[in-house]
OpenMM code with the backbone's topology and positions (N, CA, C; nanometers):
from openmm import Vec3, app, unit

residues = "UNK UNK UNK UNK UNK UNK UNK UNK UNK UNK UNK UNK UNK UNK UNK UNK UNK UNK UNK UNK UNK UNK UNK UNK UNK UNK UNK UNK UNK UNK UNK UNK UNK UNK UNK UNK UNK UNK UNK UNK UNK UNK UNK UNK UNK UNK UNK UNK UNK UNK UNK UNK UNK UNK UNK UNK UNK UNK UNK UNK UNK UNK UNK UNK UNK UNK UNK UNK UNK".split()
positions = [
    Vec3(-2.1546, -0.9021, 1.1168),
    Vec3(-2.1343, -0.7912, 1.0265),
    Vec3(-2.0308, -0.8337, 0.9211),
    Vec3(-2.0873, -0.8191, 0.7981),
    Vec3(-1.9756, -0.8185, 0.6810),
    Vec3(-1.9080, -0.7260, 0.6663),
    Vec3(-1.7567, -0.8163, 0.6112),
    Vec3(-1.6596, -0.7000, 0.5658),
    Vec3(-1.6583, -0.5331, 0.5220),
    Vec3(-1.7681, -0.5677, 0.4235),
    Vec3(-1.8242, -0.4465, 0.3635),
    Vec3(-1.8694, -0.3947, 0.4674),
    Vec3(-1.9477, -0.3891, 0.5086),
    Vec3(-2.0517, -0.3263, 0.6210),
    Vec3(-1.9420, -0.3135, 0.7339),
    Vec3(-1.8645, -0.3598, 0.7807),
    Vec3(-1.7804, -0.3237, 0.8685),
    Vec3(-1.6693, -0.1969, 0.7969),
    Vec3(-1.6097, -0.1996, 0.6571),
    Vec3(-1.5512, -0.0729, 0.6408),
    Vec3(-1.6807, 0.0308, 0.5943),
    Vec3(-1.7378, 0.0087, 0.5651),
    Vec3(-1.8290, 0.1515, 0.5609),
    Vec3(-1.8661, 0.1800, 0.6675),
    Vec3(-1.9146, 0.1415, 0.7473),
    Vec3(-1.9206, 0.1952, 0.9029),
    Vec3(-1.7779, 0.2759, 0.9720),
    Vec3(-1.6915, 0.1955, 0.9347),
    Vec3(-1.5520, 0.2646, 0.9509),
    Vec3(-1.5457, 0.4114, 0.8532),
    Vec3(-1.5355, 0.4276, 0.7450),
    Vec3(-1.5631, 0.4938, 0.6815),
    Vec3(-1.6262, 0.6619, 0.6910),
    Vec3(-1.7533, 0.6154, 0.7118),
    Vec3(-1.8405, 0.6877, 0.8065),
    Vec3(-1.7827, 0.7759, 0.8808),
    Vec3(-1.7126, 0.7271, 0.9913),
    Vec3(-1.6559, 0.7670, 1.1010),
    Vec3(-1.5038, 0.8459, 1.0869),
    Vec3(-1.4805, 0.8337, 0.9742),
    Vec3(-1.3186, 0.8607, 0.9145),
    Vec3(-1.3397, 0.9938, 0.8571),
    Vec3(-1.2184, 1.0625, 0.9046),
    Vec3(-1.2433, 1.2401, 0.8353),
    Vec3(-1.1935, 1.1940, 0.6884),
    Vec3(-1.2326, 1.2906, 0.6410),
    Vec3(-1.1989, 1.3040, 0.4817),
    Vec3(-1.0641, 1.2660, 0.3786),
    Vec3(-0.9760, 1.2980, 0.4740),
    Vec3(-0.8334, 1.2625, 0.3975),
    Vec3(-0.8427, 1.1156, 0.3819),
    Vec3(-0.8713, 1.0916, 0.4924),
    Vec3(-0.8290, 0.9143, 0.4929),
    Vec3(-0.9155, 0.8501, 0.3693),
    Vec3(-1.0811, 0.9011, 0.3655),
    Vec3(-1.1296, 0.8261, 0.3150),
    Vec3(-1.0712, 0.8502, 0.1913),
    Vec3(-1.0659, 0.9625, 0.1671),
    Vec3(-0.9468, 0.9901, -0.0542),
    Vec3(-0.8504, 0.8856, -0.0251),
    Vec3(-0.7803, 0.8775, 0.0662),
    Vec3(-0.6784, 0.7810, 0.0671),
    Vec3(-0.7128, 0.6439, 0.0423),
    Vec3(-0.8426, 0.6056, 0.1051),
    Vec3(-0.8338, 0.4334, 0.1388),
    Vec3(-0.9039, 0.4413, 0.0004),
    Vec3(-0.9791, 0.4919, -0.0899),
    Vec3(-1.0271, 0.5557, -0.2212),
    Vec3(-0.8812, 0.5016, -0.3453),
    Vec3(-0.7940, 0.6051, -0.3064),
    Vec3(-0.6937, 0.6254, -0.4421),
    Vec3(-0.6470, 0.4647, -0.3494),
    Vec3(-0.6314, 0.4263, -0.2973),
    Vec3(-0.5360, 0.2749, -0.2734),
    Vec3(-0.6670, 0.1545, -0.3489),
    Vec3(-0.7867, 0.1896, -0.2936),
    Vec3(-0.8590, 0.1180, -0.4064),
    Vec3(-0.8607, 0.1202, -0.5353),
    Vec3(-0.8499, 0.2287, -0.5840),
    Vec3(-0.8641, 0.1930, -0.7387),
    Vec3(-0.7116, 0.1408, -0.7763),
    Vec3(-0.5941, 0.2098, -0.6720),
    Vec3(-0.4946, 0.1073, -0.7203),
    Vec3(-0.4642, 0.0117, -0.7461),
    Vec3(-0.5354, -0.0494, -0.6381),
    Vec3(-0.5638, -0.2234, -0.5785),
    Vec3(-0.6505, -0.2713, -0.7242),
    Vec3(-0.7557, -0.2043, -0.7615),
    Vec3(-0.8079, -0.2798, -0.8742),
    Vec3(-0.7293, -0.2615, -0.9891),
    Vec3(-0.7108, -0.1149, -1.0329),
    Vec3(-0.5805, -0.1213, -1.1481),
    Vec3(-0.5088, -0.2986, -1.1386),
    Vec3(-0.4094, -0.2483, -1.0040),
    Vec3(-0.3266, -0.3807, -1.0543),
    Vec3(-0.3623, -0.5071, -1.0899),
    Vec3(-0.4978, -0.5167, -1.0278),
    Vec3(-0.5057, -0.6857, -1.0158),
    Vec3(-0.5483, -0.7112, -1.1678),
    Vec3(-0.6673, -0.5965, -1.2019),
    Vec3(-0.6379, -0.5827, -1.3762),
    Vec3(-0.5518, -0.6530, -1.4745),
    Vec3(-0.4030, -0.5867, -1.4365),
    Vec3(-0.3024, -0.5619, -1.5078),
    Vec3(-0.2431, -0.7354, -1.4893),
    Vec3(-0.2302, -0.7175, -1.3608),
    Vec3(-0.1774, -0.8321, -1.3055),
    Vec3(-0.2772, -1.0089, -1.3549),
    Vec3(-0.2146, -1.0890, -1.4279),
    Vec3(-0.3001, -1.2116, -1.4395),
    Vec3(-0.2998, -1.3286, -1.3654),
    Vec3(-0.2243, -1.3207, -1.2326),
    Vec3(-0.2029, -1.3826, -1.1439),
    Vec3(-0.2678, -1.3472, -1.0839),
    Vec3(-0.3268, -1.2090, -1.0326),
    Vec3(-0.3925, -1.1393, -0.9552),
    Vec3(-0.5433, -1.1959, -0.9159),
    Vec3(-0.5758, -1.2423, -1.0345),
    Vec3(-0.7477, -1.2665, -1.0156),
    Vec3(-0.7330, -1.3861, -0.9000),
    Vec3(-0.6317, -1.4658, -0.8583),
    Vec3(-0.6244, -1.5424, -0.7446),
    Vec3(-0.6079, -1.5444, -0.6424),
    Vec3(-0.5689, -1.4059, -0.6049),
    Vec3(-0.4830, -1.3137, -0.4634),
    Vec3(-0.6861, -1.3652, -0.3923),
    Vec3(-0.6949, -1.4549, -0.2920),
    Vec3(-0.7786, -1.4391, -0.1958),
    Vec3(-0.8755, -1.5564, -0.2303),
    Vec3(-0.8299, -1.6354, -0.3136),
    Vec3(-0.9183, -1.7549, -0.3114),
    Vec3(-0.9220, -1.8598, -0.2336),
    Vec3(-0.8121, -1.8959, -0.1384),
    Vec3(-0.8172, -1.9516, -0.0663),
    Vec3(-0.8506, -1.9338, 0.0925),
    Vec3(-0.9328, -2.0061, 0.1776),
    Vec3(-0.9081, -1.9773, 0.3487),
    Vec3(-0.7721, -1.9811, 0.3887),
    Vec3(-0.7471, -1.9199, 0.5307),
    Vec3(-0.6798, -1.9200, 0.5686),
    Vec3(-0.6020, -2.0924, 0.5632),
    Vec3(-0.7238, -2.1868, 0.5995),
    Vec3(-0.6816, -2.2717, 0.5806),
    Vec3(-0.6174, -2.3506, 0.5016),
    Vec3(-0.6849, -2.3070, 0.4310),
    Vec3(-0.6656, -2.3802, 0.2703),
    Vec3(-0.5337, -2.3347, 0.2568),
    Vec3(-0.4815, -2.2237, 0.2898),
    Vec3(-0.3395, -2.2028, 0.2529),
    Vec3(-0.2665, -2.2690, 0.3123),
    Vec3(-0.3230, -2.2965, 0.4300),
    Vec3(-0.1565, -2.3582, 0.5136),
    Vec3(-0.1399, -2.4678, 0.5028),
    Vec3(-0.2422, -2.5309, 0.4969),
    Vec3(-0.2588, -2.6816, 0.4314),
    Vec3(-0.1395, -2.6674, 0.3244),
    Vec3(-0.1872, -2.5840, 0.1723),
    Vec3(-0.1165, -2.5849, 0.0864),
    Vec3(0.0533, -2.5726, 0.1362),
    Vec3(0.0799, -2.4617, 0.2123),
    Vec3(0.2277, -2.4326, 0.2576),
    Vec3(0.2522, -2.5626, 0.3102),
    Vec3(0.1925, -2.6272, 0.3987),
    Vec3(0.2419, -2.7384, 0.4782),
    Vec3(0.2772, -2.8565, 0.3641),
    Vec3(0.2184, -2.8763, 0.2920),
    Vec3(0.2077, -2.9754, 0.1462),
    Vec3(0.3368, -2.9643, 0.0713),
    Vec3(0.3969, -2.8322, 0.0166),
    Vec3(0.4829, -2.7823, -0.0581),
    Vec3(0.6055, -2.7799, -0.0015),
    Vec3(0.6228, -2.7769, 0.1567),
    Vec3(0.7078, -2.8333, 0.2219),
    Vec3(0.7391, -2.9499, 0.2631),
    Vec3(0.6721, -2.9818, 0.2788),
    Vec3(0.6929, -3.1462, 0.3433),
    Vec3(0.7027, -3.1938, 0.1711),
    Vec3(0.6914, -3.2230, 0.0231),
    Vec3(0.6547, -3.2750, -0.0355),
    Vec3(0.7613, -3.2513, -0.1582),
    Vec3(0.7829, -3.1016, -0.1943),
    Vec3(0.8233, -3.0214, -0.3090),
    Vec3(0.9715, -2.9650, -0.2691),
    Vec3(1.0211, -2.9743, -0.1800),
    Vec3(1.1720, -2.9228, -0.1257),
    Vec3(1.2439, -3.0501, -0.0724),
    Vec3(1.1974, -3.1529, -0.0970),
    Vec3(1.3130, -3.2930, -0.0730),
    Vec3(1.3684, -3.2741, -0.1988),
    Vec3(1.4879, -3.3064, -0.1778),
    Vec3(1.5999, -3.3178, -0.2986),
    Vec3(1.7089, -3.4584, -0.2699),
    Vec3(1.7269, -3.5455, -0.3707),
    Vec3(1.7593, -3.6422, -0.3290),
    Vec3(1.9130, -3.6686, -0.4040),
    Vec3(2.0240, -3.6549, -0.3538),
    Vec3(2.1614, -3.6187, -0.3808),
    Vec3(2.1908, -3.7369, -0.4773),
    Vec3(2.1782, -3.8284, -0.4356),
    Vec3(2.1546, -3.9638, -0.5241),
    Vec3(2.1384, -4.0206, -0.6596),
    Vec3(2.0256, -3.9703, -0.6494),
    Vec3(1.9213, -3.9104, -0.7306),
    Vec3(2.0230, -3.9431, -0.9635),
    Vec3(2.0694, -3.8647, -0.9454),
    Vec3(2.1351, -3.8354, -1.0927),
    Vec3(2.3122, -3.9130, -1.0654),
] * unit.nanometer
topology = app.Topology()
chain = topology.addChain("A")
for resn in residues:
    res = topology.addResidue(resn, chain)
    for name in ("N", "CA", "C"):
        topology.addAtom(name, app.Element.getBySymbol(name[0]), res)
């Protein structure tokens, strides 16, 4: 079952308030990412792919070498 298909089934099943709610947080969610131009990237990566990246940026991008200058 896809995402989708898994919250509309949820949905479904949800009394009314909630669904206005999970509703007005959506169009928020799209507003911002709109607004936001960083935004269009929020979810492009797997899980993996991120930690890879985190693991990379640490080990790689935070040595500082006292020496150095």
């Amino acid at each position: 079952m896809t995402n989708c298909e898994q919250l509309i089934q949820e949905l479904e099943q949800a009394p009314d308030d909630l669904v206005e709610s999970v509703l007005a947080f959506l169009h928020r969610a799209k507003a911002t990412r709109q607004e936001n131009s960083l935004a269009k990237f929020a979810g492009i990566l797997s899980d993996s792919e991120a930690e890879e990246l985190r693991k990379t940026i640490t080990a790689d991008c935070r040595q500082v070498d006292l020496n150095e200058w």
